[in-house]
C-alpha positions as CSV (number, residue, x, y, z in Angstrom):
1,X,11.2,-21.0,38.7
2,X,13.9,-22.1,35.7
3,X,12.9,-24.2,32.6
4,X,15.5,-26.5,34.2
5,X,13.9,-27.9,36.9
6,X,11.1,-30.3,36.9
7,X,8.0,-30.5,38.2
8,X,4.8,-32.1,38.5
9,X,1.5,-32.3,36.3
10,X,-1.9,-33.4,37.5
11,X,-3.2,-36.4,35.7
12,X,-5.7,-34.9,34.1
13,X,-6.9,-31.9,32.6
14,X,-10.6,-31.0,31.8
15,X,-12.6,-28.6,30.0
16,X,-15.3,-27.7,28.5
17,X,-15.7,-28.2,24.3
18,X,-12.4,-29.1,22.7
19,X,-9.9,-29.9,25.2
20,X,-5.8,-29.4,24.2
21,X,-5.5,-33.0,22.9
22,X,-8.7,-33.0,20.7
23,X,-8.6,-29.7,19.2
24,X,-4.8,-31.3,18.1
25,X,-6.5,-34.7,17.0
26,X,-8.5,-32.8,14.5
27,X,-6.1,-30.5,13.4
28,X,-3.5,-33.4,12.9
29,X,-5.7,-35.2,10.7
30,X,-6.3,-32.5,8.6
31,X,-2.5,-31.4,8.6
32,X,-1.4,-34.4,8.1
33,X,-3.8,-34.7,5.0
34,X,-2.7,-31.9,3.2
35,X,1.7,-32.9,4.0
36,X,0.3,-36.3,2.7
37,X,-0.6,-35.1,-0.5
38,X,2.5,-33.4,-1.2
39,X,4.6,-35.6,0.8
40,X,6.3,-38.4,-0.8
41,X,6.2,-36.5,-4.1
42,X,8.5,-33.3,-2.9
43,X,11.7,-34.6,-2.9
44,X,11.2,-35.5,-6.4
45,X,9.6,-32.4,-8.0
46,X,12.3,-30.2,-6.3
47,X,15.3,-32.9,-7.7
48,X,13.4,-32.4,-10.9
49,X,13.4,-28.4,-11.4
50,X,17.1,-28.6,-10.2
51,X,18.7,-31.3,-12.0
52,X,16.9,-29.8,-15.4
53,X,18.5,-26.3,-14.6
54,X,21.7,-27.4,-13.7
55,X,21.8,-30.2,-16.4
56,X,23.1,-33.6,-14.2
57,X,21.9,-35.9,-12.1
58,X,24.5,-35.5,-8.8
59,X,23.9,-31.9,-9.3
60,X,20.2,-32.2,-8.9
61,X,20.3,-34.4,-5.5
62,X,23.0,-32.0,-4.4
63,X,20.5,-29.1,-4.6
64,X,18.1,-31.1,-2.8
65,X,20.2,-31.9,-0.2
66,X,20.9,-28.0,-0.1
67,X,17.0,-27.3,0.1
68,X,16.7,-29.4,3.3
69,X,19.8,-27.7,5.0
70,X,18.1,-24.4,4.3
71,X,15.1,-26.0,6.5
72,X,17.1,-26.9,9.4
73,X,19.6,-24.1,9.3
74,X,16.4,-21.8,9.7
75,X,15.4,-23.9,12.2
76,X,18.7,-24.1,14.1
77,X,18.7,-20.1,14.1
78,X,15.4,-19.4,15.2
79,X,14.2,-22.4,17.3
80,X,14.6,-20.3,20.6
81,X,13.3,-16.9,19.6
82,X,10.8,-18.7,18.2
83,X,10.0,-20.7,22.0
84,X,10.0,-17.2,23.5
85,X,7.1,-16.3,20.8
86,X,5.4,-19.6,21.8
87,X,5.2,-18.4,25.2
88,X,3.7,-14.9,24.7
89,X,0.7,-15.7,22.5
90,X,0.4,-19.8,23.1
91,X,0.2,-23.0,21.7
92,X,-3.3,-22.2,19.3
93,X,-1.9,-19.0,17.9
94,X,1.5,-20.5,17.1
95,X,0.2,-23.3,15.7
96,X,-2.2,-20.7,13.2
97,X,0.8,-18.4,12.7
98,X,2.8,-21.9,11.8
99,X,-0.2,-22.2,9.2
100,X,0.7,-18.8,7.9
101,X,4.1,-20.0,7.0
102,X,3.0,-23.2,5.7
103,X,0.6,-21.3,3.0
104,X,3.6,-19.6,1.9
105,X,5.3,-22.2,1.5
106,X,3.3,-24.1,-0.8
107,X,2.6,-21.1,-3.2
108,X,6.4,-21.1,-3.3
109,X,6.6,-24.7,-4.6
110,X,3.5,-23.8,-7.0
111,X,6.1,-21.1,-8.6
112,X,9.2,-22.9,-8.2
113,X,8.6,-25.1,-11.5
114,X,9.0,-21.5,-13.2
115,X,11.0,-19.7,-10.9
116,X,13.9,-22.2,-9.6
117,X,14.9,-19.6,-6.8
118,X,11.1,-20.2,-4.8
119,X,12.6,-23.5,-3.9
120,X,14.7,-22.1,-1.3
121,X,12.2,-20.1,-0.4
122,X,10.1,-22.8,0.3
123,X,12.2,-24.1,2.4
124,X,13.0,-20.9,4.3
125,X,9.2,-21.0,4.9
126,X,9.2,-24.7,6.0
127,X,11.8,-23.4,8.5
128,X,10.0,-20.7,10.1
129,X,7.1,-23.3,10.6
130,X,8.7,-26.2,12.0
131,X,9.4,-24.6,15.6
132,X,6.2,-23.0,15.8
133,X,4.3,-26.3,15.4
134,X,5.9,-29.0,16.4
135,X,6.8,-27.5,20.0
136,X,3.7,-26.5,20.5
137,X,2.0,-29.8,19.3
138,X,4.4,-32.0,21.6
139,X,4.2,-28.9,24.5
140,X,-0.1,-29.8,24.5
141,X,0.7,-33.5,24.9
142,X,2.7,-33.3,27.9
143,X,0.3,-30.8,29.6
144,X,-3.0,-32.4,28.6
145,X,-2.2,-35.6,28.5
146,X,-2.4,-38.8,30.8
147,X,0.4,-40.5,32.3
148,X,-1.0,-43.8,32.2
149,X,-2.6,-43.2,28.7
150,X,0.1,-41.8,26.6
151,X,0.3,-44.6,24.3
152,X,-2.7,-44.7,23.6
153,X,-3.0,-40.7,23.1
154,X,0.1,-40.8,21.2
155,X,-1.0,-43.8,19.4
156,X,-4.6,-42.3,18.5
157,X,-2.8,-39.1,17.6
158,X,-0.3,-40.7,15.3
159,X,-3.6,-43.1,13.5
160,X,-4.8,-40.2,12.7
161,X,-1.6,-39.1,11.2
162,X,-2.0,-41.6,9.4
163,X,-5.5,-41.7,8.4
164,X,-4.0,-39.2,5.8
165,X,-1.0,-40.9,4.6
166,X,-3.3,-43.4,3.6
167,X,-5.5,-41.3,1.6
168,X,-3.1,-38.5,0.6
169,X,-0.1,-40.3,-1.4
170,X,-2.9,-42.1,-3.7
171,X,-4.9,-38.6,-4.1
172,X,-1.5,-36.8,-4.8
173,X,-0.6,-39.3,-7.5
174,X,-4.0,-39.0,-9.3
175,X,-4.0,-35.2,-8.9
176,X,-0.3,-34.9,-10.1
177,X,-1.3,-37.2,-13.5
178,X,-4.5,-35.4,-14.1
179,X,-3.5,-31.8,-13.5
180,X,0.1,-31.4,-12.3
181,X,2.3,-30.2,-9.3
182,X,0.9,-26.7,-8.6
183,X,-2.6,-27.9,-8.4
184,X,-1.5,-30.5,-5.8
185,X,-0.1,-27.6,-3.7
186,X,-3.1,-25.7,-4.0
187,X,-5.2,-28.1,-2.3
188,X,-3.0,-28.8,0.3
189,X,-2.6,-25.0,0.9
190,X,-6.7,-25.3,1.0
191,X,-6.8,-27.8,3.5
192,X,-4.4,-26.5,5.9
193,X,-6.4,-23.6,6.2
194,X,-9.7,-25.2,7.3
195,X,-7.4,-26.8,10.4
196,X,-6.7,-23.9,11.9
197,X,-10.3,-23.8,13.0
198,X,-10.2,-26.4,15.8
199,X,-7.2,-24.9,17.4
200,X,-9.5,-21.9,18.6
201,X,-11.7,-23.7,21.0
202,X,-8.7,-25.3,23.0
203,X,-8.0,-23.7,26.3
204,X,-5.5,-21.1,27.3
205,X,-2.4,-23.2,29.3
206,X,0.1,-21.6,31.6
207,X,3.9,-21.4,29.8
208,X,7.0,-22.1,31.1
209,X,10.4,-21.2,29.3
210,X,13.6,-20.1,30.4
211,X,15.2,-21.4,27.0
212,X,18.7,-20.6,26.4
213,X,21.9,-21.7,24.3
214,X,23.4,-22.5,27.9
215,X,20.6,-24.3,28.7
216,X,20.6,-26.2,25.7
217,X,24.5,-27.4,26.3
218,X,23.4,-28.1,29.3
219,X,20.3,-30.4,28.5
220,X,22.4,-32.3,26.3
221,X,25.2,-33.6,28.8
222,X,22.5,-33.6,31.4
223,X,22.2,-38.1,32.9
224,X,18.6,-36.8,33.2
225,X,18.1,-36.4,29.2
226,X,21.3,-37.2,27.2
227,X,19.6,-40.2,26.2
228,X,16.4,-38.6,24.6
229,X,19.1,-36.2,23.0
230,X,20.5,-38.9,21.6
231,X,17.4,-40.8,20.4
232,X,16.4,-37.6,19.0
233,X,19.4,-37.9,16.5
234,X,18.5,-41.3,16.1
235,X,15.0,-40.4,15.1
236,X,16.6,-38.0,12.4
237,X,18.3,-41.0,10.1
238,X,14.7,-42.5,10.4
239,X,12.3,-40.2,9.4
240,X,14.7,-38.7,6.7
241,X,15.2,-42.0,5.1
242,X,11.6,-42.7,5.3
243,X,9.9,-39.7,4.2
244,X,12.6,-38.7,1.4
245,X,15.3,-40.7,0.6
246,X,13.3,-44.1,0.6
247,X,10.7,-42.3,-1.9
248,X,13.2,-40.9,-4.2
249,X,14.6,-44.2,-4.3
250,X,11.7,-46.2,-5.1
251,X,11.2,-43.5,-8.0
252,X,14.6,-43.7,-9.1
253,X,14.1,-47.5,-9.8
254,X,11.6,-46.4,-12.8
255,X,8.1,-46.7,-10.4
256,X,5.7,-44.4,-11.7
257,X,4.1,-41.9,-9.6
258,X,0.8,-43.5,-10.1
259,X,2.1,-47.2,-8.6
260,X,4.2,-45.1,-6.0
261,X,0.6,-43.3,-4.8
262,X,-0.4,-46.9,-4.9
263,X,1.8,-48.5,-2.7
264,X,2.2,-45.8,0.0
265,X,-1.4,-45.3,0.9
266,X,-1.5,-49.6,0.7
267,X,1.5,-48.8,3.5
268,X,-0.4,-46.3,5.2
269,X,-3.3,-48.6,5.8
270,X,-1.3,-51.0,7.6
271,X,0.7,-48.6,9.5
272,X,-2.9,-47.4,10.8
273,X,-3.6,-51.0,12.3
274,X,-0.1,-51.0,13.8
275,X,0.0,-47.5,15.1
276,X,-3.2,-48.1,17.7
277,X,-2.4,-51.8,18.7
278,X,0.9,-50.4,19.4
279,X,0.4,-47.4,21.7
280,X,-2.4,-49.8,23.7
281,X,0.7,-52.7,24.5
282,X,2.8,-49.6,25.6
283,X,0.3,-48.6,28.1
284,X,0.1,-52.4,29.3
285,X,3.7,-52.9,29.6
286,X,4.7,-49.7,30.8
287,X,1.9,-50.0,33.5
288,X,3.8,-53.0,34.4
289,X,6.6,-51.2,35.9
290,X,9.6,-53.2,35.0
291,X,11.2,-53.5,31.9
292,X,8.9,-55.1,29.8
293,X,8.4,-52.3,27.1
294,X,12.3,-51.5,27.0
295,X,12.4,-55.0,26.0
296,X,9.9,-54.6,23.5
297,X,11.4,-51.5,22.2
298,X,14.5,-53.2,21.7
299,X,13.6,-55.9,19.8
300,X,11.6,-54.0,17.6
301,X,14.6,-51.6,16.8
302,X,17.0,-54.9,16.0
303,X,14.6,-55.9,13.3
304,X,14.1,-52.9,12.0
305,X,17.7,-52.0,11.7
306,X,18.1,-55.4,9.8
307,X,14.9,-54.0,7.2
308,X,17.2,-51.3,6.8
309,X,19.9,-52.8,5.4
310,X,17.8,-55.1,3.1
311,X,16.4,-51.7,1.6
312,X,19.7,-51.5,0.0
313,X,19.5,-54.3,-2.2
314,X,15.8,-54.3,-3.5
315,X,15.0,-53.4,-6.7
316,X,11.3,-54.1,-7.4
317,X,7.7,-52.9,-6.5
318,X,7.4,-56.7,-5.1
319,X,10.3,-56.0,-2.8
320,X,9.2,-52.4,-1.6
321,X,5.6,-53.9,-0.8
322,X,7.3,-56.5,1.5
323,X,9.6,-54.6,3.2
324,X,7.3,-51.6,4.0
325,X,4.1,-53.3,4.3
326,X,4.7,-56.3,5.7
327,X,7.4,-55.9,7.1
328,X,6.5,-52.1,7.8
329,X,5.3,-52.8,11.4
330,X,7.9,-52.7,12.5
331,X,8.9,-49.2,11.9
332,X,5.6,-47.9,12.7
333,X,6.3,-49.4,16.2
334,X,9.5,-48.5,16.3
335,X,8.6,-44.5,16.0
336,X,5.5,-45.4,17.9
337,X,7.4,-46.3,21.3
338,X,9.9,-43.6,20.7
339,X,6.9,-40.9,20.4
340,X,5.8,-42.1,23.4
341,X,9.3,-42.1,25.6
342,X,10.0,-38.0,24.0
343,X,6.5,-37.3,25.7
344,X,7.3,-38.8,28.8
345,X,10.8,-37.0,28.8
346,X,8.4,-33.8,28.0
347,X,6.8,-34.4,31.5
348,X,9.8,-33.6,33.3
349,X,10.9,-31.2,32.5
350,X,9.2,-27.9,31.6
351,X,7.7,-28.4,28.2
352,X,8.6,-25.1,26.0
353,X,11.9,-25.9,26.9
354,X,12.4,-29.1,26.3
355,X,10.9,-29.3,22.8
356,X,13.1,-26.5,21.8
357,X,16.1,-28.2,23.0
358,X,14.9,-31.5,21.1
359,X,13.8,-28.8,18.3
360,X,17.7,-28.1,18.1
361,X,18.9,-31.2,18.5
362,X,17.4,-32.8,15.7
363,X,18.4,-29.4,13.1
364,X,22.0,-30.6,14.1
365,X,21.2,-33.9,13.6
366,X,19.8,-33.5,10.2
367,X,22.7,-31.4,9.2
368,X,24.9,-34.7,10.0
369,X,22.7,-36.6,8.1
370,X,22.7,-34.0,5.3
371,X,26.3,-34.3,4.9
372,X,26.6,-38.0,4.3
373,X,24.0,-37.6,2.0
374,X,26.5,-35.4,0.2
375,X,29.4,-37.7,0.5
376,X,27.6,-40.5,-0.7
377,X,26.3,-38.3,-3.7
378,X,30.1,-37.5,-4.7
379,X,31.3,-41.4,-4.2
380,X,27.7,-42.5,-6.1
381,X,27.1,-44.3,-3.0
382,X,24.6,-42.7,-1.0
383,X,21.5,-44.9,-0.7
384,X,24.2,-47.7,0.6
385,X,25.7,-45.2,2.9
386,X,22.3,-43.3,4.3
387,X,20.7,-46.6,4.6
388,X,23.7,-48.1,6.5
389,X,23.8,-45.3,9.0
390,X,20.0,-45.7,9.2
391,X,20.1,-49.1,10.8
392,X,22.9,-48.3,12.4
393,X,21.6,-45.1,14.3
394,X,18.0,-47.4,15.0
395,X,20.2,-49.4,16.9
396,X,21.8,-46.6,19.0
397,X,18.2,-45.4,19.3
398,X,17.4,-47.7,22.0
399,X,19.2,-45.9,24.8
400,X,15.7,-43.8,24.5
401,X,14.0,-46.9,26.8
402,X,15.6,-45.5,29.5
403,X,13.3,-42.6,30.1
404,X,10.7,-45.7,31.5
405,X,13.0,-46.3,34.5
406,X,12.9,-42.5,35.2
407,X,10.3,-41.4,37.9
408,X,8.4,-37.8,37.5
């Protein structure tokens, strides 16, 4: 039986201990911890070794931008060798082995401050993780979770994700002031080690693969899923915006890295509240069977597009804590809904491969959005031109909604 076809799951899975999902929800909270820590304050300790060695400011953000593309090119390489691994020894074993990877990774950004070159291996590292995790992570949710719950799963699941962006950026901050960079990394290297130790109660699950560059071509001209390919891409402008650009900005305006610890676990707080209550008015409306949750999904995608653009233009702490955290539910939501569509999508089809095709998908993607960031460094435009695209790509985003209409 191919990857490509589709097929059916039961509703629900049971065993004994830890099942799939909640051997996950305790290793996402602590995973999400320890990238919390570090999180927000990456982008800016990497821009800092590199604009100090090569002595300017575009310079700098141009090695950045360099740093991610070694991520996704590593990534784009080895996202289907990688499935085929996934499928051997399973979802708990890939996820420690992705563990393995991260570790290095952060002693590589404890040495980089002395030895510039670790950078890149950092992100090499980063790379080499990425598949292993996140397809197995999203692979679990579409095998052990509910049909009729997945925004709430996927809403608990991401609440606890959040649970440490609350706690970490503040933490990070305070450890960054008090002892520095490599001691931040540390403890995030300590933490991620102590979540591996949940994975190993969940059960073994049966894998499906088939993955192939032909079968990726295929997936994305396919009516069945061209449109989570293309949300996928959408989903790309988001998250890089949010998680690095939007950071380095805010530090770029002359916000400390106390304040900025400050403000983002003030964010995370209120992206926990909206997170849950989200995923439980998903379930509702989706239940519903019409179109009620497109419609939702829409509208919170128009104004979040239009918080985009104002992003542009502010210039204080006062305007950061209104756009992201009061205006910020909205993009919670907005990646909230989307979460929940890609795991739907995951349900029909089988799951290695499809979270390997997304896997590749959104490594193109971010190479696209890579390379405006470039263009904009070279015209000294490029928060205006990443931003733009931003709400611009949210928009496009909404073709995701039509996974609701499509039956298992």
């Amino acid at each position: 039986m191919g990857a490509w076809k589709t097929r059916h799951l039961p509703e629900k899975i049971s065993h004994r201990g830890l099942n799939g999902m909640r051997a996950f929800y305790v290793n996402t909270m602590l995973r999400s911890l320890a990238f919390s820590l570090v999180g927000i304050f990456t982008p800016i300790y990497i821009y800092q070794i590199m604009s100090q060695l090569l002595g300017s400011t575009k310079a700098g953000l141009a090695a950045l931008v360099s740093y991610y593309l070694v991520v996704r090119l590593t990534v784009l390489v080895g996202a289907i060798k990688w499935s085929k691994v996934i499928e051997k020894i399973g979802f708990r074993k890939s996820v420690a082995v992705s563990v393995l990877f991260l570790v290095g990774y952060f002693l590589a950004l404890c040495g980089a401050s002395k030895v510039w070159w670790l950078v890149y291996v950092a992100g090499w590292l980063l790379g080499m993780n990425i598949p292993l995790y996140w397809i197995s992570r999203f692979s679990v949710l579409s095998l052990d979770g509910r049909k009729e719950e997945v925004g709430k799963q996927m809403g608990f699941l991401s609440t606890l994700d959040r649970v440490g962006a609350m706690l970490g950026p503040i933490a990070g901050a305070a450890i960054i002031t008090w002892w520095g960079f490599r001691e931040l990394y540390l403890l995030a290297f300590a933490i991620l080690v102590v979540s591996i130790i949940p994975l190993w109660s969940m059960p073994p699950h049966q894998h499906r693969n088939g993955v192939s560059w032909r079968g990726f071509w295929r997936w994305l001209r396919d009516r069945r899923f061209y449109h989570q390919a293309i949300g996928t891409v959408a989903r790309v402008f988001d998250d890089y915006s949010s998680t690095i650009v939007w950071p380095l900005v805010i530090w770029f305006l002359g916000i400390k890295l106390e304040t900025m610890g400050w403000i983002f676990s003030l964010i995370g707080l209120v992206a926990l509240l909206y997170r849950l209550l989200t995923g439980i008015i998903f379930d509702w409306l989706y239940q519903k069977g019409g179109k009620e949750d497109e419609a939702l999904f829409g509208g919170v995608a128009f104004v979040y597009s239009l918080i985009w653009l104002v992003k542009i233009g502010i210039r204080t702490v006062k305007g950061v804590i209104i756009a992201d955290g009061v205006l910020g539910g909205f993009g919670v939501s907005y990646r909230n809904i989307s979460d929940d569509y890609i795991v739907l999508g995951g349900r029909r089809m089988h799951e290695i491969a499809y979270y390997t095709y997304r896997t590749l998908t959104y490594s193109l993607g971010v190479i696209v959005y890579l390379s405006l960031w470039l263009i904009g460094i070279y015209c000294d435009c490029w928060r205006e031109i990443l931003f733009s695209a931003t709400a611009l790509m949210v928009l496009v985003g909404i073709i995701q909604s039509r996974e609701s209409q499509i039956k298992i």
